[in-house]
C-alpha positions as CSV (number, residue, x, y, z in Angstrom):
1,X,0.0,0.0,0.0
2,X,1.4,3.3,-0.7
3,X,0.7,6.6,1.1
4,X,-1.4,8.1,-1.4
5,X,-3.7,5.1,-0.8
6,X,-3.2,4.9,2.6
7,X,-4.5,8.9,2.9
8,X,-7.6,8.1,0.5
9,X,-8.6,5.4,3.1
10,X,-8.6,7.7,6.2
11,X,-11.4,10.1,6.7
12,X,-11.3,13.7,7.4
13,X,-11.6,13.2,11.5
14,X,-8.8,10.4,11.8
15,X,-5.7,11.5,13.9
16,X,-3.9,11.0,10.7
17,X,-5.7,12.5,8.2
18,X,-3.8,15.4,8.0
19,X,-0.5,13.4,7.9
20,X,2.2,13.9,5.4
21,X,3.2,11.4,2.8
22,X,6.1,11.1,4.7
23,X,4.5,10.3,7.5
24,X,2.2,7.7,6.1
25,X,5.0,6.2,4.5
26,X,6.7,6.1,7.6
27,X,3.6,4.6,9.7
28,X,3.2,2.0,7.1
29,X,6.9,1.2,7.6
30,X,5.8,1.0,11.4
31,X,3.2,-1.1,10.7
32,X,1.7,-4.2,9.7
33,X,-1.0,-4.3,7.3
34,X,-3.7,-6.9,8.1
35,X,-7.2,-8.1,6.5
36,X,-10.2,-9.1,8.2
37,X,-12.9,-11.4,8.2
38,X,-16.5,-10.9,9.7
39,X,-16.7,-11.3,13.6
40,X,-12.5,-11.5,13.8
41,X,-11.6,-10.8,16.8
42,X,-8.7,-8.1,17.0
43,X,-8.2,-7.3,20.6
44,X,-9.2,-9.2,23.6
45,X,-10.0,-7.6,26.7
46,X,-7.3,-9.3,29.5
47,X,-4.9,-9.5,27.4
48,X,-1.3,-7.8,27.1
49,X,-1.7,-4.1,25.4
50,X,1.2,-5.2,23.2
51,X,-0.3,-3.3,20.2
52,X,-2.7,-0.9,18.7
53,X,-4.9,-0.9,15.8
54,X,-5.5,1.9,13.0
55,X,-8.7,0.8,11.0
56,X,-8.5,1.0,7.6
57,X,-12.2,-0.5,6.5
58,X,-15.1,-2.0,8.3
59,X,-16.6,-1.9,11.2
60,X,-15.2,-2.8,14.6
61,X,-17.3,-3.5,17.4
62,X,-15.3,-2.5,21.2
63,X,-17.0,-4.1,24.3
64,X,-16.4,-5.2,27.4
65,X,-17.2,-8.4,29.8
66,X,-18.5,-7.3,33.3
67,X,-18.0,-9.2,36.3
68,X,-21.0,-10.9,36.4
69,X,-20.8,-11.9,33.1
70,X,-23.0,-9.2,31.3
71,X,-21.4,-7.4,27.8
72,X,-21.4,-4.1,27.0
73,X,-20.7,-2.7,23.7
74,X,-19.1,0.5,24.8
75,X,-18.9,1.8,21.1
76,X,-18.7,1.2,16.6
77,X,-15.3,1.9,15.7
78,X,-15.3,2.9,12.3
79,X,-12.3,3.3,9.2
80,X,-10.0,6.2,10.7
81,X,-10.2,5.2,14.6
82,X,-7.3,4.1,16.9
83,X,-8.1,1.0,18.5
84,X,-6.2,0.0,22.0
85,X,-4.1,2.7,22.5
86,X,-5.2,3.0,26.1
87,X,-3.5,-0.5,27.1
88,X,-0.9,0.3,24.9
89,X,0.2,3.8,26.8
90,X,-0.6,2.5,30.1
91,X,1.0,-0.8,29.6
92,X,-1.8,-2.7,31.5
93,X,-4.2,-5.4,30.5
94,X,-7.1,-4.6,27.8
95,X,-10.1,-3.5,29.3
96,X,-12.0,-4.2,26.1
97,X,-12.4,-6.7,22.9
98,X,-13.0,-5.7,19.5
99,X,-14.5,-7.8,17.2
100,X,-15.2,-7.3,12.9
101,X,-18.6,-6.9,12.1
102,X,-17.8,-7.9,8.7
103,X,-14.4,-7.9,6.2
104,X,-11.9,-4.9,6.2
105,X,-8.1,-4.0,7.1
106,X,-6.5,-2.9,9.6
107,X,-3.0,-1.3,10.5
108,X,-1.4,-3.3,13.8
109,X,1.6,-1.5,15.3
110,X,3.7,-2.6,18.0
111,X,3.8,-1.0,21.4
112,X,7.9,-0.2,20.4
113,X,6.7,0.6,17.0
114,X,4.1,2.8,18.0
115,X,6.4,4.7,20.8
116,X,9.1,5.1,18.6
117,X,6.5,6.9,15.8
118,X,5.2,9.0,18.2
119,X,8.8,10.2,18.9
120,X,9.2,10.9,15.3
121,X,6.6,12.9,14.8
122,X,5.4,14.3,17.8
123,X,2.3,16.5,16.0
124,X,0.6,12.8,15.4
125,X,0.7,12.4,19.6
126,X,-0.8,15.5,19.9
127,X,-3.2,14.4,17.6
128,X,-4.2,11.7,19.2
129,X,-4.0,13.2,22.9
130,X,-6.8,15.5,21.2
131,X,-8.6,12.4,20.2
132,X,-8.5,10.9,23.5
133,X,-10.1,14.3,25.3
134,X,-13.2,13.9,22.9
135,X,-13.9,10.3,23.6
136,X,-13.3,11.5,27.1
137,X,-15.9,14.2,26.7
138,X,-18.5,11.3,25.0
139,X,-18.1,9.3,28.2
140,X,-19.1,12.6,30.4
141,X,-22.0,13.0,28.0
142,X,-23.2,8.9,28.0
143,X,-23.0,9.1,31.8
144,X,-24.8,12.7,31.8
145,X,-27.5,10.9,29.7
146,X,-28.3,7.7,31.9
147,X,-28.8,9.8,34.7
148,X,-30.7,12.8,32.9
149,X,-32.9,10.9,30.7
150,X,-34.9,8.0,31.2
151,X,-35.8,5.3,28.7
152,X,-37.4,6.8,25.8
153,X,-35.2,9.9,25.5
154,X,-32.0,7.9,26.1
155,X,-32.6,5.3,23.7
156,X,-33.5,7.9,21.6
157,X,-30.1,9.5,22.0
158,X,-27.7,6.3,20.9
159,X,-30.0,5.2,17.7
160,X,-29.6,9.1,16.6
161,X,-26.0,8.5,17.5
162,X,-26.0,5.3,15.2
163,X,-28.3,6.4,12.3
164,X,-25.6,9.8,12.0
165,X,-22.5,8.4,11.5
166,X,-20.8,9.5,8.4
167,X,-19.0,6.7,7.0
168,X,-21.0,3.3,7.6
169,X,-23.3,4.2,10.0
170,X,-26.4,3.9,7.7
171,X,-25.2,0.1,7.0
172,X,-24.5,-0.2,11.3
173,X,-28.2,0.6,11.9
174,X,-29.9,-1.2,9.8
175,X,-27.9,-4.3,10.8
176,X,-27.9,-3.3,14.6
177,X,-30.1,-6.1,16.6
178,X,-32.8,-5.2,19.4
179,X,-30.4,-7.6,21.8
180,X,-27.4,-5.9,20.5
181,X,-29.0,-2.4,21.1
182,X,-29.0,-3.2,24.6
183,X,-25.6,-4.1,25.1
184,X,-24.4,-0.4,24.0
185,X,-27.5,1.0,26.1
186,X,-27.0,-0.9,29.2
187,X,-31.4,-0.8,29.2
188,X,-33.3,-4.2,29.8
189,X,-34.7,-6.1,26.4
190,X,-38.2,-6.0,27.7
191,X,-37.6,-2.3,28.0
192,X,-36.0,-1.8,24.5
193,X,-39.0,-4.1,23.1
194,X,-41.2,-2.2,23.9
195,X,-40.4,1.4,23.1
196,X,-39.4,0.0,19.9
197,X,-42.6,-1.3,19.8
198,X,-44.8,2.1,20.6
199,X,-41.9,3.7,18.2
200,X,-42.7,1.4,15.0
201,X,-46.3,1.9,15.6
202,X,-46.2,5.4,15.3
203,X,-44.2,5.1,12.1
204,X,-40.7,6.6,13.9
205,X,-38.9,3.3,13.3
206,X,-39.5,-0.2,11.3
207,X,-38.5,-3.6,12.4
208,X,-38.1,-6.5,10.9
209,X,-36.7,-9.7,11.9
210,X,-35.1,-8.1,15.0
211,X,-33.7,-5.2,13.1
212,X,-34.2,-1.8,13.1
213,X,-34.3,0.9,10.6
214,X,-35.1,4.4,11.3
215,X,-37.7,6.1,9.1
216,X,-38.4,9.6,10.6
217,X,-35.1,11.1,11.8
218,X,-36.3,14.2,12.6
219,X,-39.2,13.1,15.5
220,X,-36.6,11.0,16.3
221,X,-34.1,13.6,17.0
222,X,-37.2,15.2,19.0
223,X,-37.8,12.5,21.1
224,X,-33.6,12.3,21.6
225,X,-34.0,15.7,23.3
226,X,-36.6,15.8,25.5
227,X,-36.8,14.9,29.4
228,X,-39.6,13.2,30.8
């Protein structure tokens, strides 16, 4: 792969979008270039944060085990996202898994290679120190949600999350699962039913064999806003 095509795969928001072609040449010296197949699993939470991933195409789901046993997907990273850098910087066990939702590729870089990148061309780590204040802003905003909004609102609020994303979000929602919904929400199934349900009556939504596809966006993004 050459820089050139490296920079058409990456999307405006990545932390190396705005990279040189020296510095893409460089990170794919770093790095190892690596395809995927659907439900490939790329991290595994426990495990050694001995590398990172930069996703090139697809769809990566990142979730956790809890204690008791119960998952929670904690997000959809899409082509452009970092993937594990948190174990890697730390240097303690993955907190998370990510698995493929379906083919892509993926850039894996060592801890050592990653370190000694970041040295190279410090602009990139400030980059991604950016990147990691915004995710750190979404988890103030998730947690602001469950408390502030109960279940219409807050269900609501990740669908419209879902159903926005730029680059294969429209693909994510229609394939998203009721069950799988609720792993990301942290809400009961019988709860998710039936909003869905009162939703699809009213025409907001449309299910079919468990999945979900959005048909007004707009009284969705009402309902997404409001506080009961």
């Amino acid at each position: 792969m050459s820089p050139e095509q490296l920079a058409a795969l990456l999307p405006a928001n990545s932390v190396f979008a705005d990279g040189s072609s020296e510095q893409l040449a460089d990170l794919l010296r770093a790095g190892k270039l690596q395809t995927l197949t659907p439900n490939e699993v790329i991290l595994r939470q426990g495990d050694d944060g001995d590398s990172l991933v930069i996703l090139l195409e697809g769809v990566v789901r990142v979730s956790m085990v809890t204690p008791n046993g119960r998952e929670i997907i904690l997000d959809y990273a899409e082509p452009g996202a970092v993937v594990g850098e948190i174990a890697v910087l730390d240097g303690e066990p993955r907190t998370a898994s990510a698995i493929s939702m379906w083919q892509g590729r993926l850039l894996r870089l060592s801890r050592r290679a990653f370190e000694e990148y970041m040295e190279r061309h410090p602009k990139i780590a400030i980059r991604l120190l950016r990147e990691l204040a915004h995710r750190l802003r979404q988890t103030n905003a998730t947690i602001e949600s469950d408390r502030a909004f109960t279940t219409g609102p807050r269900l609501a609020r990740y669908l419209k999350r879902l159903n926005d994303s730029k680059v294969n979000g429209a693909k994510l929602t229609s394939d998203l699962s009721q069950s799988e919904l609720g792993m990301f929400v942290g809400i009961s199934r019988e709860n998710i039913n039936r909003q869905l349900s009162a939703w699809a009556n009213d025409g907001v939504i449309e299910l079919s064999q468990g999945k979900i596809r959005v048909i007004d966006a707009d009284y969705l993004s009402q309902i997404a806003e409001a506080v009961y």
